[in-house]
C-alpha atoms as a printed R data frame, in Angstrom:
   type eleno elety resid chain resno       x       y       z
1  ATOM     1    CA   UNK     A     1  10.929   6.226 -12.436
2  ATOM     2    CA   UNK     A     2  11.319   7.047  -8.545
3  ATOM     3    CA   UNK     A     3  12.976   3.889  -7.030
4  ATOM     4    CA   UNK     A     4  12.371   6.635  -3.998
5  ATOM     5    CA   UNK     A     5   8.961   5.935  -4.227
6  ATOM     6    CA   UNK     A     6   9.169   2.142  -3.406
7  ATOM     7    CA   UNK     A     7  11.381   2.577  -0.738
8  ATOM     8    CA   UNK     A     8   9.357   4.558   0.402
9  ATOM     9    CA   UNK     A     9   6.716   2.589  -0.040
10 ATOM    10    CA   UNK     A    10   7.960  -0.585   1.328
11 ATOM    11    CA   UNK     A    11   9.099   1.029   4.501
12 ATOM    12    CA   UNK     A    12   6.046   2.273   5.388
13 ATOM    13    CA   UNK     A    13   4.246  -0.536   5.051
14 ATOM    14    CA   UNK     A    14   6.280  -2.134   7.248
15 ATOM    15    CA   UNK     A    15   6.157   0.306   9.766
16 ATOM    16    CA   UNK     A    16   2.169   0.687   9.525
17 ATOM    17    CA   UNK     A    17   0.699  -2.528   8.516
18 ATOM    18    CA   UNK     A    18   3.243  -5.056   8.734
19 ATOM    19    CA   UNK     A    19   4.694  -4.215  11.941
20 ATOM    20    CA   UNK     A    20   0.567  -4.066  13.804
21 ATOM    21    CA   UNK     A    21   1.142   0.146  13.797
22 ATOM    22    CA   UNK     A    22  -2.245  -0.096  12.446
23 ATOM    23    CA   UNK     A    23  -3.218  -1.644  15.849
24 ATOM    24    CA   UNK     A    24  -6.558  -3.974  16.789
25 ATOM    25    CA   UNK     A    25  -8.380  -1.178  15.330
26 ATOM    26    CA   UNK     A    26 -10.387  -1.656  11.917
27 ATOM    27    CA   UNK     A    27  -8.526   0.597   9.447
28 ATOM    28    CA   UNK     A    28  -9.928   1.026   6.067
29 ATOM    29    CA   UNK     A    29  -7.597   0.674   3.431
30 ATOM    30    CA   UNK     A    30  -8.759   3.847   1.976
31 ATOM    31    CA   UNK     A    31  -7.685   5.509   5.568
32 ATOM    32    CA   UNK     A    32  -4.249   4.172   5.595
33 ATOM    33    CA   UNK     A    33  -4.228   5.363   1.540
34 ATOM    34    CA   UNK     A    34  -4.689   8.612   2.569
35 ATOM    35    CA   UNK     A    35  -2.000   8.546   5.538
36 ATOM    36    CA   UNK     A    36   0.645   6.803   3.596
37 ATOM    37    CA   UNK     A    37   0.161   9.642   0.883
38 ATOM    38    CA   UNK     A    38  -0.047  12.416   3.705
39 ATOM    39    CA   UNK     A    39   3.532  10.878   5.397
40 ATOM    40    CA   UNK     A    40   4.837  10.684   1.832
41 ATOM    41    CA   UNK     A    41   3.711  14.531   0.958
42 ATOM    42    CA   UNK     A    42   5.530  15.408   4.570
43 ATOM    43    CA   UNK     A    43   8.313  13.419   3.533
44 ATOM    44    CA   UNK     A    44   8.487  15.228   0.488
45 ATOM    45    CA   UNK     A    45   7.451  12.572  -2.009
46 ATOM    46    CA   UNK     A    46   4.719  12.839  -4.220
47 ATOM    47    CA   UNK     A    47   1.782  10.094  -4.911
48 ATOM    48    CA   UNK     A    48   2.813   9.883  -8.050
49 ATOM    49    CA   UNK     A    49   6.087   8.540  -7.127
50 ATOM    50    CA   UNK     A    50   5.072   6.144  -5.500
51 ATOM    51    CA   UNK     A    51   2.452   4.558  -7.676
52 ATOM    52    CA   UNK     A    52   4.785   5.095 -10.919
53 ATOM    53    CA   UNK     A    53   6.779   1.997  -9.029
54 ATOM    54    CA   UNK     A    54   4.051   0.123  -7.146
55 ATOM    55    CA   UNK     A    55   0.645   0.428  -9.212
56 ATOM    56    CA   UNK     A    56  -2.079   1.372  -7.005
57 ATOM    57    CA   UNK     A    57  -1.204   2.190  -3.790
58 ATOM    58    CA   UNK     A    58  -4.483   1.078  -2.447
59 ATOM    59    CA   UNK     A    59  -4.212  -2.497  -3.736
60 ATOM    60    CA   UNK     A    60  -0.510  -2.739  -2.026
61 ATOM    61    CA   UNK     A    61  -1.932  -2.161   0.818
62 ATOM    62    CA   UNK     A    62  -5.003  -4.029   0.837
63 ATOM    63    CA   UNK     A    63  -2.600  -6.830  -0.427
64 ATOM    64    CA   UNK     A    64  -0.500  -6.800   2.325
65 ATOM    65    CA   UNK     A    65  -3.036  -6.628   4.507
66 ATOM    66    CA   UNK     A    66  -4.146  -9.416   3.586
67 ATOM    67    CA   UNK     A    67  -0.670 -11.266   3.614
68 ATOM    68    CA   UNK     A    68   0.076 -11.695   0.133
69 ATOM    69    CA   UNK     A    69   3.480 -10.227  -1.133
70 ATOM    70    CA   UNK     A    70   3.306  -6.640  -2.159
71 ATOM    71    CA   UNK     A    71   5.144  -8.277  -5.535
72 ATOM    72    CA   UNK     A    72   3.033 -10.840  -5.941
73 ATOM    73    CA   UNK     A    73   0.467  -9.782  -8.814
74 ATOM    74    CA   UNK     A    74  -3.292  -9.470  -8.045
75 ATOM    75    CA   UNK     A    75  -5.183 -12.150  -9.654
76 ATOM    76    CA   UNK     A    76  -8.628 -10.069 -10.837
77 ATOM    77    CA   UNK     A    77  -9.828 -14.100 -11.959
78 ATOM    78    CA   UNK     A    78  -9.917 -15.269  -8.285
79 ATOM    79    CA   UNK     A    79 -12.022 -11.862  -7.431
80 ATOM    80    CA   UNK     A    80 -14.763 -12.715  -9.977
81 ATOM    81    CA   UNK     A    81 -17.943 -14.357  -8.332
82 ATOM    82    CA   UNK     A    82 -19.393 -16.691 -11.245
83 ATOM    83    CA   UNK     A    83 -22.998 -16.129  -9.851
């Protein structure tokens, strides 16, 4: 396991989403996916070094995006429209 990966990881998001680097602009998660894997590659980390520690890299994200904790689990229940 790459503990290199989530530190990775956490610092980024930080730096690009926490931190407004993402600025007033709508950013699709699947954007900043693909530049948090491009900064990792140049950083000489691979995806899968990340997502071996986090899960899905896109669901960190859109979870802290959306303010939850990037520990807290993703309830799939509360995403499930009973209509």
């Amino acid at each position: 396991m790459s503990e290199r990966g989530a530190e990775f990881f956490g610092k980024w998001i930080t730096d690009n989403v926490m931190r407004g680097s993402a600025g007033a602009d709508i950013i699709s998660v699947a954007e900043l996916t693909t530049k948090l894997f491009a900064d990792a590659k140049a950083a000489g980390i691979s995806e899968d070094e990340i997502e071996e520690e986090i899960g899905s890299a896109y669901e960190a994200i859109q979870a802290a995006i959306n303010g939850r904790q990037i520990s807290e689990p993703i309830d799939r229940r509360a995403e499930v429209h009973p209509f």
